[in-house]
LUMROPA-163077 format. One record per atom (N, C-alpha, C): atom name; x, y, z. Coordinates in Angstrom, 3 decimals, always signed. Layout:
N
["CA",[X,Y,Z]];
...
***
This chain:
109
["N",[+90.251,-86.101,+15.393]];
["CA",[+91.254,-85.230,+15.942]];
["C",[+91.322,-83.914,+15.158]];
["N",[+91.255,-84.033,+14.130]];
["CA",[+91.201,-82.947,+13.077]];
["C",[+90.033,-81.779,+13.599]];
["N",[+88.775,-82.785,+13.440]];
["CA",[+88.060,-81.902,+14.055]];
["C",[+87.761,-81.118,+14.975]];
["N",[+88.598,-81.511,+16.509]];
["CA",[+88.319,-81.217,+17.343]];
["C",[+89.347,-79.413,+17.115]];
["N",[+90.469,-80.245,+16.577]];
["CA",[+91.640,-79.204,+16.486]];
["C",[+91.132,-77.804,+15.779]];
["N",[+90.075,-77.839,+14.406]];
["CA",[+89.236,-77.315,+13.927]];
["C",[+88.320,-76.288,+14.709]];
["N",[+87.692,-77.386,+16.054]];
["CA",[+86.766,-76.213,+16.681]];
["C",[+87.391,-75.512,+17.664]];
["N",[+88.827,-76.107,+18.204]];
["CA",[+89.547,-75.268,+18.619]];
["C",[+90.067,-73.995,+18.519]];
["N",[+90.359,-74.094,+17.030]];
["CA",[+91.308,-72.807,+16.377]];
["C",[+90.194,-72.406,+16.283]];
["N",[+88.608,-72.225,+15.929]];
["CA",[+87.361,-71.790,+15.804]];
["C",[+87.224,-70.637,+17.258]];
["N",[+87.333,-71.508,+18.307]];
["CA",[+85.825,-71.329,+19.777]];
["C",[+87.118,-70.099,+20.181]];
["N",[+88.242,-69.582,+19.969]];
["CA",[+88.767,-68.667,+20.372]];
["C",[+88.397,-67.224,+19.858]];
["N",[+89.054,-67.614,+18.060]];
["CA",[+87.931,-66.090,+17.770]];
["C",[+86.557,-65.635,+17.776]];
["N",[+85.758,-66.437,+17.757]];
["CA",[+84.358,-66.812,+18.405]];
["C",[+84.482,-66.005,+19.665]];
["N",[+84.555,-66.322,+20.507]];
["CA",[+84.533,-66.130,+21.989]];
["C",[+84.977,-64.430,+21.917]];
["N",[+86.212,-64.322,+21.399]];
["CA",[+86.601,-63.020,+20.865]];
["C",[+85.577,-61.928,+19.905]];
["N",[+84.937,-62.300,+19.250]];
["CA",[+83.622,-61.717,+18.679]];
["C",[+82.815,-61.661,+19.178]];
["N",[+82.311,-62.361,+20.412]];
["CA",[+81.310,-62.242,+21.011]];
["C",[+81.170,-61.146,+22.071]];
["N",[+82.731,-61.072,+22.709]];
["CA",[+82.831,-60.109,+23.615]];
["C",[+82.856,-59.074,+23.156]];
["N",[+83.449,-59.229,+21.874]];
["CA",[+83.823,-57.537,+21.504]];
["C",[+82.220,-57.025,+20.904]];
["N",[+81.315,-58.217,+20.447]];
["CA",[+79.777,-57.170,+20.382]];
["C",[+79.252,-56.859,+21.309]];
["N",[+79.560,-57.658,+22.716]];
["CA",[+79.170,-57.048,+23.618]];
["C",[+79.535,-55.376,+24.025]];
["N",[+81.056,-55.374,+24.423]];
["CA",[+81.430,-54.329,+24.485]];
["C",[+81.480,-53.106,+23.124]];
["N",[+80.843,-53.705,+22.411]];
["CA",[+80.594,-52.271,+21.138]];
["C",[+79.029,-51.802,+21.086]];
["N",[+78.014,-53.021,+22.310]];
["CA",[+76.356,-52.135,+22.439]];
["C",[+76.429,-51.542,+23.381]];
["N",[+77.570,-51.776,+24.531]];
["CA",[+77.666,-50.795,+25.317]];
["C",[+78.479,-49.773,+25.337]];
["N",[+79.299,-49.767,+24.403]];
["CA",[+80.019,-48.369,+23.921]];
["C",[+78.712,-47.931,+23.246]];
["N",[+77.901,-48.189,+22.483]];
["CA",[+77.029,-47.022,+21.680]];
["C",[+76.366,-47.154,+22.818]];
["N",[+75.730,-47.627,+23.758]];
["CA",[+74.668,-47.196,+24.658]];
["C",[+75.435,-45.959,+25.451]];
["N",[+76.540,-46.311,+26.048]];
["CA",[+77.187,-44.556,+26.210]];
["C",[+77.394,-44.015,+25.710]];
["N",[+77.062,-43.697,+24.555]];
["CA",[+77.623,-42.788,+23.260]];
["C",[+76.455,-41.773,+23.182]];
["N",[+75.259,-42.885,+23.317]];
["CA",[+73.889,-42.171,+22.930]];
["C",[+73.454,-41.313,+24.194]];
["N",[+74.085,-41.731,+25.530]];
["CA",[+73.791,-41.209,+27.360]];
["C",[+74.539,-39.985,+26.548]];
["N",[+75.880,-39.909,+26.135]];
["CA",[+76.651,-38.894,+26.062]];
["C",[+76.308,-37.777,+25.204]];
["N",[+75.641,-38.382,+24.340]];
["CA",[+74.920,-37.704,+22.973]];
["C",[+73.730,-36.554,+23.903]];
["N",[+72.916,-37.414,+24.912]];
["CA",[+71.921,-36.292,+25.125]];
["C",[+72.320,-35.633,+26.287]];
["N",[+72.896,-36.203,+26.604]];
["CA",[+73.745,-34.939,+28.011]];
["C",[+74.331,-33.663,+26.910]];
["N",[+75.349,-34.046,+25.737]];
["CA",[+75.758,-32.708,+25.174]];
["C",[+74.327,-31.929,+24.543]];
["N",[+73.462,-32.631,+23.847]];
["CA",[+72.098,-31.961,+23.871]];
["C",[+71.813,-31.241,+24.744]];
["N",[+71.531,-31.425,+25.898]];
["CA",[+70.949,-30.794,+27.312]];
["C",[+71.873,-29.737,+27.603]];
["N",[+72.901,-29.630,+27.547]];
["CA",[+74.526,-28.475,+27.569]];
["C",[+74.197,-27.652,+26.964]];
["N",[+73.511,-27.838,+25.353]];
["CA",[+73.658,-27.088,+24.415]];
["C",[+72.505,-26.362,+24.627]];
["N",[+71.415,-26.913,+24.854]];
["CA",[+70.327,-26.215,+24.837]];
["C",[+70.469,-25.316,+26.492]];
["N",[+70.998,-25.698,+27.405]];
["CA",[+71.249,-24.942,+28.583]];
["C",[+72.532,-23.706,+28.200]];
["N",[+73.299,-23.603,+27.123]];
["CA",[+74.355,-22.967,+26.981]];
["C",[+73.357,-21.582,+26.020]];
["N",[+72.595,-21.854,+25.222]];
["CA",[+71.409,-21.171,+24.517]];
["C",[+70.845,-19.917,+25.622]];
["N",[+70.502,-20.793,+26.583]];
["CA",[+69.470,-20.030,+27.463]];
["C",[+70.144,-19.374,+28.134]];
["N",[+71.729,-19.545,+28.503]];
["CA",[+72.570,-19.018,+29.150]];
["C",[+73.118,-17.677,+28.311]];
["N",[+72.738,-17.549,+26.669]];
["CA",[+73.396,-16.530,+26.209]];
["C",[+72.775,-15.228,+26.339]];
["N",[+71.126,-15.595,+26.964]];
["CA",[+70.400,-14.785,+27.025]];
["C",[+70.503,-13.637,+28.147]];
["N",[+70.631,-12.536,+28.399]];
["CA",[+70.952,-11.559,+29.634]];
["C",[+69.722,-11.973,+30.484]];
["N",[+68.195,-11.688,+29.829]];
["CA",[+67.475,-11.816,+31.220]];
["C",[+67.787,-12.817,+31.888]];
["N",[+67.819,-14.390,+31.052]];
["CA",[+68.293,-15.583,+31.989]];
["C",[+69.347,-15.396,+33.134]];
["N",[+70.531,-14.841,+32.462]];
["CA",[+71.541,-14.741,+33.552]];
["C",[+71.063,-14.376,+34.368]];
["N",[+70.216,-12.950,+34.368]];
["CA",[+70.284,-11.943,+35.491]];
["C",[+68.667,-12.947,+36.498]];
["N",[+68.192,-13.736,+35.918]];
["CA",[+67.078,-14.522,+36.449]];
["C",[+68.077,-15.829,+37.678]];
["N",[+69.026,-16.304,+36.830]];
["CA",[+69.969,-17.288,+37.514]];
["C",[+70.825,-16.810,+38.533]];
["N",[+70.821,-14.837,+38.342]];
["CA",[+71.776,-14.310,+39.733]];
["C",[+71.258,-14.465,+40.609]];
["N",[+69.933,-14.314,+40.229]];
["CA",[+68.938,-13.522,+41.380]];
["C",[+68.308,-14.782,+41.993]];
["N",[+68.404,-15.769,+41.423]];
["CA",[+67.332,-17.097,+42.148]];
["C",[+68.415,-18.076,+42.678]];
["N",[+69.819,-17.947,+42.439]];
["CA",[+70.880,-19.244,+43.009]];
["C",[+71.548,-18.104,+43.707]];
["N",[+72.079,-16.983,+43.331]];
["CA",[+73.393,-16.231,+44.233]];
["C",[+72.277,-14.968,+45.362]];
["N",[+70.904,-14.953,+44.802]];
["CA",[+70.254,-13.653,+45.710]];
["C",[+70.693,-12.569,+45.384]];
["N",[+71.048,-12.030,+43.985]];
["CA",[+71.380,-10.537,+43.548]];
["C",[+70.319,-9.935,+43.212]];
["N",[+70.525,-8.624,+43.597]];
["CA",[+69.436,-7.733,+43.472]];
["C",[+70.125,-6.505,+42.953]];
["N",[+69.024,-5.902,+42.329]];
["CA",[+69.481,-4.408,+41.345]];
["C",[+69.623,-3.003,+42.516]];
["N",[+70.202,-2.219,+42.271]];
["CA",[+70.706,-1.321,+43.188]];
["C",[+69.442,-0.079,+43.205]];
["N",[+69.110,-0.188,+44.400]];
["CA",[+67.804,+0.232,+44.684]];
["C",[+66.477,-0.806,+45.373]];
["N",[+66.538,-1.694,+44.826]];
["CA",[+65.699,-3.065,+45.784]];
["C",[+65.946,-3.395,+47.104]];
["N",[+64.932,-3.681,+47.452]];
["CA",[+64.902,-4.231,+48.667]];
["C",[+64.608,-5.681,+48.611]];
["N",[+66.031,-6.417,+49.457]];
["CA",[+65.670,-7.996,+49.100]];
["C",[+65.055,-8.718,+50.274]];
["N",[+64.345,-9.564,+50.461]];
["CA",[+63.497,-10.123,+51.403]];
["C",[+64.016,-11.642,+51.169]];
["N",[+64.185,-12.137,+52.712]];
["CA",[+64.144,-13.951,+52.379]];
["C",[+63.299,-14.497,+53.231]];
["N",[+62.822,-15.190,+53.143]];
["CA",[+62.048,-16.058,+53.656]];
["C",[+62.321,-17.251,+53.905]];
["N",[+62.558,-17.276,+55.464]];
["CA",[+62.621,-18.784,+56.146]];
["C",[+61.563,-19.372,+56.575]];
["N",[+61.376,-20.507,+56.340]];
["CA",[+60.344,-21.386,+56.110]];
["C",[+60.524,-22.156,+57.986]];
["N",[+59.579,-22.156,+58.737]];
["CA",[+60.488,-22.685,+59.928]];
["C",[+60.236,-24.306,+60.004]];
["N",[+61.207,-24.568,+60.530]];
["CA",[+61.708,-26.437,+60.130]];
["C",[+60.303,-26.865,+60.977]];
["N",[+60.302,-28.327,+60.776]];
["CA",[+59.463,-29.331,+61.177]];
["C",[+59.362,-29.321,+62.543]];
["N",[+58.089,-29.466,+63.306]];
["CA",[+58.641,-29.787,+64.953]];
["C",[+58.204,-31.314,+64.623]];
["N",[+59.082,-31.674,+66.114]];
["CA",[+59.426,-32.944,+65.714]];
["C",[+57.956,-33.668,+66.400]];
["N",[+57.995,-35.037,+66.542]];
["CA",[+56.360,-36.011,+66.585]];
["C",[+56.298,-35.468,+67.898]];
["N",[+55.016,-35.119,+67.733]];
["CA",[+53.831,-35.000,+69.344]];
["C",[+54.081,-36.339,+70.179]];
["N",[+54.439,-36.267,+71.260]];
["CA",[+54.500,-37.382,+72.543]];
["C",[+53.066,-37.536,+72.686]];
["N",[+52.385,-38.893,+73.279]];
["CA",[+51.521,-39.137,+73.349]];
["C",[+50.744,-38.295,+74.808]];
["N",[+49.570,-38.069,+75.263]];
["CA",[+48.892,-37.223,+75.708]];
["C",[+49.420,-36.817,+77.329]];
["N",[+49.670,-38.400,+77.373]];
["CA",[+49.687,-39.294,+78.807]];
["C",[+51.485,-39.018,+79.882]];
["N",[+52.211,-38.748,+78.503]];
["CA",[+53.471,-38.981,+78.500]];
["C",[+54.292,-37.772,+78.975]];
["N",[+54.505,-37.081,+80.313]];
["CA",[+55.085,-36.004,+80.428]];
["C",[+56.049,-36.379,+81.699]];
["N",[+57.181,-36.827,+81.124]];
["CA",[+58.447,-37.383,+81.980]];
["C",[+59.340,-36.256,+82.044]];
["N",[+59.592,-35.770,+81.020]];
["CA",[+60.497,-34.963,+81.109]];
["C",[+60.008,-33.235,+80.673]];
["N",[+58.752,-32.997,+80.814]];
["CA",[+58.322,-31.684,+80.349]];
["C",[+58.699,-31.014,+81.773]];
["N",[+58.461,-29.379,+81.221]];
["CA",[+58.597,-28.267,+82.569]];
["C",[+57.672,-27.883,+83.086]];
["N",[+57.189,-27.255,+83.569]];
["CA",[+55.708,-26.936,+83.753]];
["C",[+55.413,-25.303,+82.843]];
["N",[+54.429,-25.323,+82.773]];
["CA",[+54.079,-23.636,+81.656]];
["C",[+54.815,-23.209,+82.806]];
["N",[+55.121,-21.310,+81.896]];
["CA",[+55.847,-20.616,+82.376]];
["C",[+54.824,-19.798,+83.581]];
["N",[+53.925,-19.744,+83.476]];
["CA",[+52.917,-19.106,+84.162]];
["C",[+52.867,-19.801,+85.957]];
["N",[+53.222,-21.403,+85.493]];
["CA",[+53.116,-21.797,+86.924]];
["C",[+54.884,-21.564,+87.389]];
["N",[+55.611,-21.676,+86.670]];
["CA",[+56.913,-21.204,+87.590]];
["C",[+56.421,-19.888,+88.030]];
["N",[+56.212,-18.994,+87.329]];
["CA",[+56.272,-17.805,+87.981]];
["C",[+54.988,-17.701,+89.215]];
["N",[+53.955,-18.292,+89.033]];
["CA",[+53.903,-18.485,+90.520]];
["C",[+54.079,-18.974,+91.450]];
["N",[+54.885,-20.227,+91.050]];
["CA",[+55.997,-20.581,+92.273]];
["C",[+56.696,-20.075,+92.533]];
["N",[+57.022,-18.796,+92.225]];
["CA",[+58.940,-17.877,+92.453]];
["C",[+57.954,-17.270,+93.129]];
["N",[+56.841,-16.798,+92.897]];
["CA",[+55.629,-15.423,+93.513]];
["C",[+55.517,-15.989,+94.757]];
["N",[+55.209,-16.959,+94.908]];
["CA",[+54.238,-17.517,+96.407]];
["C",[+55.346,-18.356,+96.906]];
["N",[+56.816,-18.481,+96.654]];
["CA",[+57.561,-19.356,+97.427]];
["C",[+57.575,-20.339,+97.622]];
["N",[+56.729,-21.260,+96.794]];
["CA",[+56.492,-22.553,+96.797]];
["C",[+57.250,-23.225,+95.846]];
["N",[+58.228,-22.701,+94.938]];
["CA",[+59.264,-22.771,+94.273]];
["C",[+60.168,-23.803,+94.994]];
["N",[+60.999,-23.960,+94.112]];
["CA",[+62.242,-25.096,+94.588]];
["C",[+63.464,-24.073,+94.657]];
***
C-alpha cells in the first residue's frame, strides 16, 4: 500500500514534467521560426534604408516613374481556353466572311 501510495504522489509530477518538456521544445522551436523571421526584417529593413532600393520598390510594386518618362505596361493576354475537338462544332458561328455573304446574296436568316 505504501508503495502504491509512493508511485502515486510520484506519476503526477512526472506526468507534469513531461508535459512541460514538451511544451518548452516547442516554445524554443518558435523562438528559433521567430528568431529568423526577425533576421529576414532586419536584413529587409537594411535594404530598405537604401534610396535606390526604395525608388526600385516604387517603381516595380506602385509603377512610379520620374518626371519626364514615359511609362509602358504590358499586358500579357490570358490563356485561351482548351481547343474543342476537330469534329465538334455545336455551338460555333460560321466565319464572318460567310455571314456577310449571306446578308449579300439574301440567303441569310
Amino acid at each position: 500500500m505504501v508503495v502504491c501510495a509512493m508511485a502515486l504522489s510520484v506519476s503526477v509530477p512526472l506526468r507534469t514534467y513531461l508535459s512541460q518538456g514538451e511544451e518548452l521544445s516547442a516554445r524554443q522551436q518558435q523562438q528559433e521560426q521567430l528568431s529568423a523571421q526577425v533576421e529576414e526584417l532586419e536584413q529587409r529593413k537594411k535594404k530598405l534604408s537604401d534610396p535606390a532600393q526604395v525608388e526600385a520598390e516604387a517603381r516595380k510594386r506602385l509603377g512610379y516613374v520620374r518626371p519626364g518618362e514615359t511609362p509602358y505596361i504590358v499586358q500579357v493576354p490570358e490563356q485561351q481556353p482548351a481547343q474543342r475537338p476537330a469534329g465538334d462544332h455545336s455551338d460555333e458561328q460560321p466565319p464572318w466572311y460567310e455571314e456577310l455573304w449571306k446578308s449579300l446574296t439574301g440567303n441569310g436568316s
